[in-house]
VOLOLUM-369168 format. One record per atom (N, C-alpha, C, O): residue number from 0; residue in three letters; atom name; x, y, z. Coordinates in nm, 3 decimals. Layout:
residues N
<rec vexdren="NUM" fimi="ALA" vose="CA" xx="X" yy="Y" zz="Z"/>
...
end
This chain:
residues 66
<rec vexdren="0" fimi="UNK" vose="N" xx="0.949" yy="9.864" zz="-2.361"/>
<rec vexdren="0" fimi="UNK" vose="CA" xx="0.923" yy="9.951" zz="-2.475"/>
<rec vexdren="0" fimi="UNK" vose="C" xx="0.779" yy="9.929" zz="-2.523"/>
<rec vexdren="0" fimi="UNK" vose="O" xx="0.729" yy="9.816" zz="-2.519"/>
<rec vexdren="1" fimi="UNK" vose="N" xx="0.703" yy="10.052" zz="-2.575"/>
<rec vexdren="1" fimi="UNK" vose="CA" xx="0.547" yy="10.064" zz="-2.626"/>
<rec vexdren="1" fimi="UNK" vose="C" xx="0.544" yy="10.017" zz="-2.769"/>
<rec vexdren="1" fimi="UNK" vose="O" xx="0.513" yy="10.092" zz="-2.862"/>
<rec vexdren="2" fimi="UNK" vose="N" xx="0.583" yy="9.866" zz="-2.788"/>
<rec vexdren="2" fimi="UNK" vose="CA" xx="0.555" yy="9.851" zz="-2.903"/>
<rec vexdren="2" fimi="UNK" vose="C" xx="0.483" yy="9.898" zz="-3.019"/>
<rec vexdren="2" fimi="UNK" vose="O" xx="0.522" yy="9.889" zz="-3.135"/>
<rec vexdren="3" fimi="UNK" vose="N" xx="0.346" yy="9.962" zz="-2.967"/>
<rec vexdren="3" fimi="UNK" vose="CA" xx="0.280" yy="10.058" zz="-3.036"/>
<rec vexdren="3" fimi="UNK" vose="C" xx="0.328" yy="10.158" zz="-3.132"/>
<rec vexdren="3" fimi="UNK" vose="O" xx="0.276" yy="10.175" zz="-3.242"/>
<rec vexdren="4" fimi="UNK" vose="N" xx="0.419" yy="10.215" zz="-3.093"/>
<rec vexdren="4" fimi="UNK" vose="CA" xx="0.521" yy="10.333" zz="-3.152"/>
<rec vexdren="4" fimi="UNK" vose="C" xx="0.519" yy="10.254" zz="-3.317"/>
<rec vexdren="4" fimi="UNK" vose="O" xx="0.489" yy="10.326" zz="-3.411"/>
<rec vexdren="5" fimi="UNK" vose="N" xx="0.549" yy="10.118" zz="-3.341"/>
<rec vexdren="5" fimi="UNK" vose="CA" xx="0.569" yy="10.119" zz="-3.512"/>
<rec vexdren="5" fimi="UNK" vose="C" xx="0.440" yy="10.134" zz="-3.587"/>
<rec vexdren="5" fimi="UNK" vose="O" xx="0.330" yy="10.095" zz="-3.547"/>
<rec vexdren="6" fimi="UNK" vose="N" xx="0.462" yy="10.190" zz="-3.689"/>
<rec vexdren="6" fimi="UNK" vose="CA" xx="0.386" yy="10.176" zz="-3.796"/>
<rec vexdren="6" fimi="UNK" vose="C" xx="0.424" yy="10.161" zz="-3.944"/>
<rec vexdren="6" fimi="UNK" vose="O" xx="0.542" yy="10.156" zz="-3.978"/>
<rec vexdren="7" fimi="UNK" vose="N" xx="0.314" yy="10.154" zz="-4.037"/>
<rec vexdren="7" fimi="UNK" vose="CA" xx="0.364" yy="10.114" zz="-4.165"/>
<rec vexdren="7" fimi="UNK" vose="C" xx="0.457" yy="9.985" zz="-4.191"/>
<rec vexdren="7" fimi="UNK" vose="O" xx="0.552" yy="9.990" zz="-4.270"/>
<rec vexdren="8" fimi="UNK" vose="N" xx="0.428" yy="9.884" zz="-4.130"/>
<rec vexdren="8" fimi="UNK" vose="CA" xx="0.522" yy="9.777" zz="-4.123"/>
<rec vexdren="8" fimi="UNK" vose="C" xx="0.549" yy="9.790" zz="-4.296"/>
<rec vexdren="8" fimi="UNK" vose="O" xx="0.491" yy="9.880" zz="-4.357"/>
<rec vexdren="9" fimi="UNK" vose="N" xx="0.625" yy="9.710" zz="-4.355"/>
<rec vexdren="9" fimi="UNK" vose="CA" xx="0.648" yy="9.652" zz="-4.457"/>
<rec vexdren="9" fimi="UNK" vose="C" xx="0.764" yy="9.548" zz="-4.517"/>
<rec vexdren="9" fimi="UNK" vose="O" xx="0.864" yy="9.535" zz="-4.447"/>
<rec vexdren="10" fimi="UNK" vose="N" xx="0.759" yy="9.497" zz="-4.602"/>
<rec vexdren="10" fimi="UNK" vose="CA" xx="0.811" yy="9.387" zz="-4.664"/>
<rec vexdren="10" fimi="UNK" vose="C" xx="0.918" yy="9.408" zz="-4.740"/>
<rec vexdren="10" fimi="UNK" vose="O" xx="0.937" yy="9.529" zz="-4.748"/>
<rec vexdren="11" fimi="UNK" vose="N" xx="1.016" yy="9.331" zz="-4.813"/>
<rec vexdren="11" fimi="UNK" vose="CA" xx="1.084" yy="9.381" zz="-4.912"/>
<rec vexdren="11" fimi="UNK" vose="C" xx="0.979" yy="9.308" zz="-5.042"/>
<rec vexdren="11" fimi="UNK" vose="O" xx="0.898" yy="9.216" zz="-5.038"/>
<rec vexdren="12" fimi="UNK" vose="N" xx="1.015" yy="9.375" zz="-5.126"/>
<rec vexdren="12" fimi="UNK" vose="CA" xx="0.928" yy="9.347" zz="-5.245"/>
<rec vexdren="12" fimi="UNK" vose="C" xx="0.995" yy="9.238" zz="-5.351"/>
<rec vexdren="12" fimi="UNK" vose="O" xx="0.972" yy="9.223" zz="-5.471"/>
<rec vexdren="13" fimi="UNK" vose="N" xx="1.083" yy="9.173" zz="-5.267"/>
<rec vexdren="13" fimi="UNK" vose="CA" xx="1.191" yy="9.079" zz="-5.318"/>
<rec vexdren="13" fimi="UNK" vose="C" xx="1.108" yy="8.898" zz="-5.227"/>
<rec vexdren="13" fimi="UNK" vose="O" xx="1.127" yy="8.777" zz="-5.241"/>
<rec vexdren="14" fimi="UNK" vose="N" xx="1.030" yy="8.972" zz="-5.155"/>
<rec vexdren="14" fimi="UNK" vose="CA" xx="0.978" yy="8.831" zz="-5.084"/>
<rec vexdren="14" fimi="UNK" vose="C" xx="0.853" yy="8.761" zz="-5.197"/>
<rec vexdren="14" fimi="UNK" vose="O" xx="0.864" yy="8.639" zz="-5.208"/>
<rec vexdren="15" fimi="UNK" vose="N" xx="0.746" yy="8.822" zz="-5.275"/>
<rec vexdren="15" fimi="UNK" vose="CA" xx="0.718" yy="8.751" zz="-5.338"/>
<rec vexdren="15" fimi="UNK" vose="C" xx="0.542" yy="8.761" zz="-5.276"/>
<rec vexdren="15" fimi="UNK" vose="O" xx="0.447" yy="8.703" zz="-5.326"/>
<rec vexdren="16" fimi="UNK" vose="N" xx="0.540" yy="8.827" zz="-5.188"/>
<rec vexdren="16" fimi="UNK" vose="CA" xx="0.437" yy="8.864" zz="-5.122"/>
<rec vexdren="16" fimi="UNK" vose="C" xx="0.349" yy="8.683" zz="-5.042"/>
<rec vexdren="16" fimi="UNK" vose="O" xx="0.235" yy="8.639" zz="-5.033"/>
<rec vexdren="17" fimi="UNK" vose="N" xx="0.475" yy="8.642" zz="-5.008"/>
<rec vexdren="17" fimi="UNK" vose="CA" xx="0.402" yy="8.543" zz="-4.884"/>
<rec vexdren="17" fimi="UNK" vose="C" xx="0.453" yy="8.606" zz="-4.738"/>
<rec vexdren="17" fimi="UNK" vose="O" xx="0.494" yy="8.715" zz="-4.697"/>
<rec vexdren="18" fimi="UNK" vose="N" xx="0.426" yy="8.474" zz="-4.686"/>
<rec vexdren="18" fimi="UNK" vose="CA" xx="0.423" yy="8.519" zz="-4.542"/>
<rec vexdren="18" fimi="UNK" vose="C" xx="0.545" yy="8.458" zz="-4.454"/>
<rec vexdren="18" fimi="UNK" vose="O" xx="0.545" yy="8.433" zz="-4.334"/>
<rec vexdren="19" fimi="UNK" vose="N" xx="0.650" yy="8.441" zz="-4.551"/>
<rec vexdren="19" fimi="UNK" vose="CA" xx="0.728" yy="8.386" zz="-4.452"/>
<rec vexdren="19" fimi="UNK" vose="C" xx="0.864" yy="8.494" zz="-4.501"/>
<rec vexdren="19" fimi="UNK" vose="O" xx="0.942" yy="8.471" zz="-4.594"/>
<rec vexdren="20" fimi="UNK" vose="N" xx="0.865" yy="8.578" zz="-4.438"/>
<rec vexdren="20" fimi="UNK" vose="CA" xx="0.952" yy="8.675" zz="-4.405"/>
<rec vexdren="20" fimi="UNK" vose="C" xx="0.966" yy="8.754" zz="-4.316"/>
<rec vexdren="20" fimi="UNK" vose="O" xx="0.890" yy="8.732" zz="-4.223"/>
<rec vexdren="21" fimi="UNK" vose="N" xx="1.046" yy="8.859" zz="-4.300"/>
<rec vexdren="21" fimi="UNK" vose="CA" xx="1.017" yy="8.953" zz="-4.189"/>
<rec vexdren="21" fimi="UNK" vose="C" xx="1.005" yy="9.083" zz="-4.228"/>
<rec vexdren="21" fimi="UNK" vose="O" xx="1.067" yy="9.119" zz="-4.329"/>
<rec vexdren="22" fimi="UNK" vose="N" xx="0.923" yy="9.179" zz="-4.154"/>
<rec vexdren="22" fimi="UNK" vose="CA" xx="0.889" yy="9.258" zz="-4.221"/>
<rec vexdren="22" fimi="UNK" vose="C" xx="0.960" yy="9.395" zz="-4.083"/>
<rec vexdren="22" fimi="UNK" vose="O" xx="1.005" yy="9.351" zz="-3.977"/>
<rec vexdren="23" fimi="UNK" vose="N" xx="0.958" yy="9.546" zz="-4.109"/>
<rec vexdren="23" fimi="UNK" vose="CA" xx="1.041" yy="9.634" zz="-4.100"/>
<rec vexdren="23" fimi="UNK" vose="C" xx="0.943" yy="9.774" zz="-4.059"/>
<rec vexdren="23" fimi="UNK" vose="O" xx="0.860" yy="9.804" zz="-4.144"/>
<rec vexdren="24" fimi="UNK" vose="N" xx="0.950" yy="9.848" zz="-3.950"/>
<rec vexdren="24" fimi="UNK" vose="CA" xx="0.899" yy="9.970" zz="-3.923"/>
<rec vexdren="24" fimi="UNK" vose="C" xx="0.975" yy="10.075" zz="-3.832"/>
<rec vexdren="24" fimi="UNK" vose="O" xx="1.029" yy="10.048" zz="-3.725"/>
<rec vexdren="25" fimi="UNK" vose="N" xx="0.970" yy="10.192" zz="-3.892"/>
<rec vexdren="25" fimi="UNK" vose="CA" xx="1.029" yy="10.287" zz="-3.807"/>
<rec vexdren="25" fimi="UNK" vose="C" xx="0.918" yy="10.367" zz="-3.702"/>
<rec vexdren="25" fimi="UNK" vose="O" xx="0.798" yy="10.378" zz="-3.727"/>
<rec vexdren="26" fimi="UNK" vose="N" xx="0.973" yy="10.410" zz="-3.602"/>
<rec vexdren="26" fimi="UNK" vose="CA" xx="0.920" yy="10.439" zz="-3.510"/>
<rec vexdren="26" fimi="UNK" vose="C" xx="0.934" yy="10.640" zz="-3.529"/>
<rec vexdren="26" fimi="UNK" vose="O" xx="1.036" yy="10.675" zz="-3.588"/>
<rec vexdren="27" fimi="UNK" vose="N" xx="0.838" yy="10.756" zz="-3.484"/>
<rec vexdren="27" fimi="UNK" vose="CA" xx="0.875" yy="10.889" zz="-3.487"/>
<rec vexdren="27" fimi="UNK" vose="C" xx="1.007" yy="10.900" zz="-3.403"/>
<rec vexdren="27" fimi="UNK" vose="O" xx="1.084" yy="10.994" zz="-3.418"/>
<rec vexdren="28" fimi="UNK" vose="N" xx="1.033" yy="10.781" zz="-3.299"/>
<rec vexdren="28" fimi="UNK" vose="CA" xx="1.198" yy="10.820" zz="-3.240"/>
<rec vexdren="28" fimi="UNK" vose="C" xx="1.277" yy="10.768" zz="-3.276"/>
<rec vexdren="28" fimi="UNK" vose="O" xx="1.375" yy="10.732" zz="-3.210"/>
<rec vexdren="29" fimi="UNK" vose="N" xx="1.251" yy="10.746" zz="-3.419"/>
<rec vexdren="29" fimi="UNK" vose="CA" xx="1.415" yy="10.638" zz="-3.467"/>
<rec vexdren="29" fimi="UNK" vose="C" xx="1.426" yy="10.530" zz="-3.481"/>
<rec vexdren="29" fimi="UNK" vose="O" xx="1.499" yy="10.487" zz="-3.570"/>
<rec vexdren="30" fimi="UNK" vose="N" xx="1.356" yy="10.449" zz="-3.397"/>
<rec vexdren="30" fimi="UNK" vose="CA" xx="1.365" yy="10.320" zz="-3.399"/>
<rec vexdren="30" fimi="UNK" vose="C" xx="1.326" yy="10.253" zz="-3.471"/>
<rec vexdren="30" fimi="UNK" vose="O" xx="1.249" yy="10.299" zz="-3.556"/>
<rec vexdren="31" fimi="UNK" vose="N" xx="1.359" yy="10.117" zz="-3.472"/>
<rec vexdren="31" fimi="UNK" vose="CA" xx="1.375" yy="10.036" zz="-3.605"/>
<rec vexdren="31" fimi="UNK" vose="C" xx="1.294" yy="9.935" zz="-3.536"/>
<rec vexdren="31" fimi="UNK" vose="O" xx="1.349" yy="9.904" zz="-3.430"/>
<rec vexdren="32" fimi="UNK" vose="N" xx="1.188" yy="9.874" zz="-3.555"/>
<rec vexdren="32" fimi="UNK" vose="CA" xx="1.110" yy="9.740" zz="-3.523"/>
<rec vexdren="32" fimi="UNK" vose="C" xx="1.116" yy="9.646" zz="-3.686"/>
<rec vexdren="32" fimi="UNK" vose="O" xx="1.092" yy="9.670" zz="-3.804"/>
<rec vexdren="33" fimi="UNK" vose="N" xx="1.169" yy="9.520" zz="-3.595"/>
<rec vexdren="33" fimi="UNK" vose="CA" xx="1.179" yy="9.394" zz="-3.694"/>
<rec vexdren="33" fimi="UNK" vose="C" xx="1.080" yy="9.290" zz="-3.617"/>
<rec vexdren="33" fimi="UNK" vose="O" xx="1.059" yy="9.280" zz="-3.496"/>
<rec vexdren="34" fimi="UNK" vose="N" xx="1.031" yy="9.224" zz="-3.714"/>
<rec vexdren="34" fimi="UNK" vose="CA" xx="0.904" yy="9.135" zz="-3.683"/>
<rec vexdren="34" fimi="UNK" vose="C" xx="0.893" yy="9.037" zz="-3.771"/>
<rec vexdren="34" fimi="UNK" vose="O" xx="0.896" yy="9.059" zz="-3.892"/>
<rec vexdren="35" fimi="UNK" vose="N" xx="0.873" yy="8.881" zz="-3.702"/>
<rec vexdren="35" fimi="UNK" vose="CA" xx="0.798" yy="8.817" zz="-3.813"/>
<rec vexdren="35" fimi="UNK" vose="C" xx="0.696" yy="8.789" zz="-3.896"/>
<rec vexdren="35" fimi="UNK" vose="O" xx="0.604" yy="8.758" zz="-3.821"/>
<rec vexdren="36" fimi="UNK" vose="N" xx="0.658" yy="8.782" zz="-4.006"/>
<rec vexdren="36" fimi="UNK" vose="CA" xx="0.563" yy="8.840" zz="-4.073"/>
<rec vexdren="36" fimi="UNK" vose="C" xx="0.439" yy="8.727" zz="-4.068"/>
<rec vexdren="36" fimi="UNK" vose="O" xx="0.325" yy="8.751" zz="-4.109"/>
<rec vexdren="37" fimi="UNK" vose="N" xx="0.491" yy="8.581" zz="-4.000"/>
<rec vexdren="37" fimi="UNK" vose="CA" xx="0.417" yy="8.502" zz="-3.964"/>
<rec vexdren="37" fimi="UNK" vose="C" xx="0.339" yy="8.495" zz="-3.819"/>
<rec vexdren="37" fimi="UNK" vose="O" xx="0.244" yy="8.421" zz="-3.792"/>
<rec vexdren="38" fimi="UNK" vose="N" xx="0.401" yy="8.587" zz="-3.736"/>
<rec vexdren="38" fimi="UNK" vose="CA" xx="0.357" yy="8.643" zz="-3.603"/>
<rec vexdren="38" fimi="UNK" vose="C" xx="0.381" yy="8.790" zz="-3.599"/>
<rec vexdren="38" fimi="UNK" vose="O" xx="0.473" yy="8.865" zz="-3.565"/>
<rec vexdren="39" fimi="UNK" vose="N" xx="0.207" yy="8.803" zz="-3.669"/>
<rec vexdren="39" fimi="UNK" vose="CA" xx="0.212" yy="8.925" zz="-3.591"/>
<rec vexdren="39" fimi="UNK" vose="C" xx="0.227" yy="8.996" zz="-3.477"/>
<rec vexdren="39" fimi="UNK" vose="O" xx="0.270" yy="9.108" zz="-3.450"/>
<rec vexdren="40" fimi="UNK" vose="N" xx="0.181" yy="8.906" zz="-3.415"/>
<rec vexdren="40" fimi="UNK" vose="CA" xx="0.182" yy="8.989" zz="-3.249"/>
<rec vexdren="40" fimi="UNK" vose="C" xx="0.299" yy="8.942" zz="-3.182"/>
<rec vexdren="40" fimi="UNK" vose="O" xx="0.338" yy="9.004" zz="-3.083"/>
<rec vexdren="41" fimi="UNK" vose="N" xx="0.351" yy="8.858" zz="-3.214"/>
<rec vexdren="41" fimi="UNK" vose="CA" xx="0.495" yy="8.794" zz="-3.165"/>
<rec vexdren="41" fimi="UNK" vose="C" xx="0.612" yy="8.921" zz="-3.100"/>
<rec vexdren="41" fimi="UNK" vose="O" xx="0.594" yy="9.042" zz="-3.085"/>
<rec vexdren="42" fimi="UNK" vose="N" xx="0.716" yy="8.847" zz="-3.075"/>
<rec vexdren="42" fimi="UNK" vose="CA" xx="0.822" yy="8.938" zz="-3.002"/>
<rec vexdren="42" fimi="UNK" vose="C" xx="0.816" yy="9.070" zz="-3.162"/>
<rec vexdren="42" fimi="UNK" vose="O" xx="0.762" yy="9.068" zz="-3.272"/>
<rec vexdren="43" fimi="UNK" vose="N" xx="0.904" yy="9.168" zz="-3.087"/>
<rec vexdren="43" fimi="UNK" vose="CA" xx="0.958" yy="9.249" zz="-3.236"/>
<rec vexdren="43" fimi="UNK" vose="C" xx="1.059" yy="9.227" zz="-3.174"/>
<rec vexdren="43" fimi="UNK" vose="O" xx="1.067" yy="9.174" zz="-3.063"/>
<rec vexdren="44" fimi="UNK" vose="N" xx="1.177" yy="9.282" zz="-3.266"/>
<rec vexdren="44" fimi="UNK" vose="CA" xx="1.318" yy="9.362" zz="-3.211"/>
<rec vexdren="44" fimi="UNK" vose="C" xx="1.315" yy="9.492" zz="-3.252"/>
<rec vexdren="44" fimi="UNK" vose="O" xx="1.265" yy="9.542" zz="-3.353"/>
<rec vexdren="45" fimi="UNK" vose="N" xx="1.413" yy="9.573" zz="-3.101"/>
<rec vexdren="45" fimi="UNK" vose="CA" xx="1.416" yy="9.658" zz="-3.132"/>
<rec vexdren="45" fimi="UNK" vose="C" xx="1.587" yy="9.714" zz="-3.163"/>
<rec vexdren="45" fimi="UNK" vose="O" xx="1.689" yy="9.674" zz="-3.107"/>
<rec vexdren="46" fimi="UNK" vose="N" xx="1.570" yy="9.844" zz="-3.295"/>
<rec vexdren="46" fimi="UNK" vose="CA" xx="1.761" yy="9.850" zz="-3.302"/>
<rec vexdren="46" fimi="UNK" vose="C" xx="1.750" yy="10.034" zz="-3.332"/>
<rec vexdren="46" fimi="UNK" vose="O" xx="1.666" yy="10.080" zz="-3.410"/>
<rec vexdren="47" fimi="UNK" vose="N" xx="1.836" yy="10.109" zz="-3.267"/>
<rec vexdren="47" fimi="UNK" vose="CA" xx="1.867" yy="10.257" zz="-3.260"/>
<rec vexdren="47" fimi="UNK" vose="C" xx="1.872" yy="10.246" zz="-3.483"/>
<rec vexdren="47" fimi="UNK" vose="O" xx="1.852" yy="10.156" zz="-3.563"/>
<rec vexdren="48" fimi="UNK" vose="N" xx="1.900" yy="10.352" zz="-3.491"/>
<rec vexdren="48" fimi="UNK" vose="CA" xx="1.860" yy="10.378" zz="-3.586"/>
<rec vexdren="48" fimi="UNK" vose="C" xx="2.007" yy="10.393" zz="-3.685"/>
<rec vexdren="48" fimi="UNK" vose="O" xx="2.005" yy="10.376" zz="-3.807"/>
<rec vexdren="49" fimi="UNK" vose="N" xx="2.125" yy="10.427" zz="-3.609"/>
<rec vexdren="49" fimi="UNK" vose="CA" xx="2.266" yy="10.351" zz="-3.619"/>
<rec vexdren="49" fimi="UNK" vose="C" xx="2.268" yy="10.246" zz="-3.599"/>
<rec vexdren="49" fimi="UNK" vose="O" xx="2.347" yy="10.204" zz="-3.684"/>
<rec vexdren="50" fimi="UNK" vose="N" xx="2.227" yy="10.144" zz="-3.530"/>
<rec vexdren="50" fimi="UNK" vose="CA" xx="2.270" yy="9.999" zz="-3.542"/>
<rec vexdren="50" fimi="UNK" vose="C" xx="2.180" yy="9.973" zz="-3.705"/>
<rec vexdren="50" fimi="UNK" vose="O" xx="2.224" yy="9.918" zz="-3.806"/>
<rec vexdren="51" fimi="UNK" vose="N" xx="2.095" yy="10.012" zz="-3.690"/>
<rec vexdren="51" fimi="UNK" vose="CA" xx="2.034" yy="9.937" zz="-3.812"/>
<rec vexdren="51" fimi="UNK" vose="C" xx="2.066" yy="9.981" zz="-3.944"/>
<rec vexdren="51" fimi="UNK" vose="O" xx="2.044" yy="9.916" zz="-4.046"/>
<rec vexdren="52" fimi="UNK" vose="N" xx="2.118" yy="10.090" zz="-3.938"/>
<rec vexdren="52" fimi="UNK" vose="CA" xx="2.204" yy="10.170" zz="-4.016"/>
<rec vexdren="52" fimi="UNK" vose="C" xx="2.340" yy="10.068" zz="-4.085"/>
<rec vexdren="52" fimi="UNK" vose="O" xx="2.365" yy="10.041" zz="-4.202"/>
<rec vexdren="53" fimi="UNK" vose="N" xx="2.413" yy="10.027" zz="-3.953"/>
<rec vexdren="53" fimi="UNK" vose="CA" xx="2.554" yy="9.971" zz="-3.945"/>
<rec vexdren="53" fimi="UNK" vose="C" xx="2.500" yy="9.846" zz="-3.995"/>
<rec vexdren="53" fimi="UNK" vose="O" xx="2.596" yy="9.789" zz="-4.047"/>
<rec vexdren="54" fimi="UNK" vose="N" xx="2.378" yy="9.762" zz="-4.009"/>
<rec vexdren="54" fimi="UNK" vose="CA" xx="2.356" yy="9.638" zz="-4.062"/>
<rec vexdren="54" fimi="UNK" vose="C" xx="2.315" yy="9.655" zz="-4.176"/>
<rec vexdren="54" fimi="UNK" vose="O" xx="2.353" yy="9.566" zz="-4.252"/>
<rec vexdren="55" fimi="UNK" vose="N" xx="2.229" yy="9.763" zz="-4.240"/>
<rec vexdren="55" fimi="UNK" vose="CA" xx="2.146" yy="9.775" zz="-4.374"/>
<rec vexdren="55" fimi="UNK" vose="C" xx="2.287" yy="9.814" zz="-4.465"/>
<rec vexdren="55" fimi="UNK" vose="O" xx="2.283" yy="9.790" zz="-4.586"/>
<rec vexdren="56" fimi="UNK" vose="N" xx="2.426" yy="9.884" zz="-4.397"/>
<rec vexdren="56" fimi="UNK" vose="CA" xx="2.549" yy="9.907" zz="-4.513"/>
<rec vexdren="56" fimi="UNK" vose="C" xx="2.629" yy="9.768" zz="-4.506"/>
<rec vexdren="56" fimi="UNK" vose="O" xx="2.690" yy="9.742" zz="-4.610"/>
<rec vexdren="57" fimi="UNK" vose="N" xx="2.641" yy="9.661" zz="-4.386"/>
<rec vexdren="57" fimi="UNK" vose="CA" xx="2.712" yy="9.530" zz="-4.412"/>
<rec vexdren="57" fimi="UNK" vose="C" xx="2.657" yy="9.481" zz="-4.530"/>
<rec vexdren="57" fimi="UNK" vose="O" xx="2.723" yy="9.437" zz="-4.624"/>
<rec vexdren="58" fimi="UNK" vose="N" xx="2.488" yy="9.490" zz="-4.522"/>
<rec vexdren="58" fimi="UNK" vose="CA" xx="2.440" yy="9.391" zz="-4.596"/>
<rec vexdren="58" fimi="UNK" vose="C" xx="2.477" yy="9.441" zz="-4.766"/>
<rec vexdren="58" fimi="UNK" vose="O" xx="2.483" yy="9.353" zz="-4.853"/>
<rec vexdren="59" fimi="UNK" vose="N" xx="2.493" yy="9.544" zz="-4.791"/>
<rec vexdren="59" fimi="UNK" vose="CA" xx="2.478" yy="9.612" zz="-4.858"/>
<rec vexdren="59" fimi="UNK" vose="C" xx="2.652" yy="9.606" zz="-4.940"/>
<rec vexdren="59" fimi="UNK" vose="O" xx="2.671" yy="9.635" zz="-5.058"/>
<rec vexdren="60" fimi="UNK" vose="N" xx="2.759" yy="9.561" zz="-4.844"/>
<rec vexdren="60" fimi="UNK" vose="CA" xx="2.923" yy="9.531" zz="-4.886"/>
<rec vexdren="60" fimi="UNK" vose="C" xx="2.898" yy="9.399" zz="-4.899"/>
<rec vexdren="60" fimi="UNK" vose="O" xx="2.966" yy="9.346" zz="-4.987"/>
<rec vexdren="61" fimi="UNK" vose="N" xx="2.821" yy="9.326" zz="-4.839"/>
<rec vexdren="61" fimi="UNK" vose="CA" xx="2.814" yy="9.176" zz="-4.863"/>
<rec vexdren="61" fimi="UNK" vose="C" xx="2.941" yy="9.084" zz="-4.768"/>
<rec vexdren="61" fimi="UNK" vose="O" xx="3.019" yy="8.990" zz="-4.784"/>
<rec vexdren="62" fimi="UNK" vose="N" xx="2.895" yy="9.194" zz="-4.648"/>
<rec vexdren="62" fimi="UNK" vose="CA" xx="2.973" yy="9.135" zz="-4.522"/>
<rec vexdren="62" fimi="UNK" vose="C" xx="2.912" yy="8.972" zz="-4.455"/>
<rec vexdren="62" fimi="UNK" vose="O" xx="2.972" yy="8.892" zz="-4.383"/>
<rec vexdren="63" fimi="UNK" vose="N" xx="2.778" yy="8.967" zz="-4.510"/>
<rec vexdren="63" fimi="UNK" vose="CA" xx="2.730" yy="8.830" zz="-4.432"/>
<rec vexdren="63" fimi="UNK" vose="C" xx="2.707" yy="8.717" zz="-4.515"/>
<rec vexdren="63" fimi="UNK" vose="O" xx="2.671" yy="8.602" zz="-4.487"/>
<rec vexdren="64" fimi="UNK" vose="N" xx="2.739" yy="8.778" zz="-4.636"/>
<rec vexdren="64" fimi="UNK" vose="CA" xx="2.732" yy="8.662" zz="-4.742"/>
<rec vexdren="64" fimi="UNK" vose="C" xx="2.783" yy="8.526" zz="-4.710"/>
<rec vexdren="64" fimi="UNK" vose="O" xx="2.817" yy="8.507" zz="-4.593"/>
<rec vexdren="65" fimi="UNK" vose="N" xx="2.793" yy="8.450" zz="-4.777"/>
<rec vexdren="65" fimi="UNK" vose="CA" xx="2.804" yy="8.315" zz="-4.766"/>
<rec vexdren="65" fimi="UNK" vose="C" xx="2.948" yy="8.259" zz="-4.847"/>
<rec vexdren="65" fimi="UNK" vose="O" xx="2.975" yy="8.139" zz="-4.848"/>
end
């Protein structure tokens, strides 16, 4: 995959504006790139736009809570 495709990375505004988080971009085909915000150039992941969908509503029921 052309990693290139993300842009506009960004943060949640809940991090506090350092650098140890991960930060979030959509791609024009959907896709979802996750990255660490301490490596930029590092791996990303990549997730369809339903998977990331199906994780942003767990998180959201408080399926991974603790």
């Amino acid at each position: 995959m052309n990693f290139t495709i993300f842009t506009n990375w960004r943060k949640s505004s809940r991090s506090g504006g350092g650098d140890n988080c991960v930060e979030v971009a959509s791609a024009a085909t959907g896709v979802v790139g996750v990255r660490d915000s301490k490596n930029l150039t590092g791996p990303i992941l990549a997730f369809t736009a339903a998977e990331w969908g199906a994780f942003t509503h767990g998180v959201r029921l408080g399926e991974f809570d603790r």
